[in-house]
N, C-alpha and C positions, 0 to 999 in steps of 0.2 A: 333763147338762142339768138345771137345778134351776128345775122346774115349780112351784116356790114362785113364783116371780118374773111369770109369766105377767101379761099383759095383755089384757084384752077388751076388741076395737077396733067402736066402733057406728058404722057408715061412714053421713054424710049422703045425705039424698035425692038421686037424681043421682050418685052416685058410680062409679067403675069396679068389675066384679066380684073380688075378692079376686082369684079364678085366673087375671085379666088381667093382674095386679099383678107385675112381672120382680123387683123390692124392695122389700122395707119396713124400715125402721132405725128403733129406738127414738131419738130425739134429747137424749131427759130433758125439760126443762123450760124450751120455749122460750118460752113467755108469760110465764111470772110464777104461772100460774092455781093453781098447786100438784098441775097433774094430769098426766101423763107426755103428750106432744107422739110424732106418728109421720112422718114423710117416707117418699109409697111413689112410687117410679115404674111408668110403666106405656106402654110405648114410649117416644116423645119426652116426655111429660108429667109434670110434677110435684107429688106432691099431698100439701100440708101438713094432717094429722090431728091436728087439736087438739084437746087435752084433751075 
């Protein structure tokens, strides 16, 4: 694993707890915004972490 790569994820107000979280996938760069985008599930729910 190359812990160069790492990403700190600052979860919005309202968010589900990380430990809740069944996945999270890096997506890259679904906005545009220049900053890496995350998809986490957490039971049935979907939740898009952008930049």
């Amino acid at each position: 694993m190359n812990i160069d790569k790492r990403r700190e994820i600052i979860l919005p107000t309202g968010a589900p707890s990380p430990a809740s979280m069944d996945q999270i996938v890096a997506a890259g760069d679904v906005t545009g915004d220049g900053k890496t985008d995350f998809f986490a599930r957490v039971g049935t729910q979907l939740w898009a972490l952008i930049g």
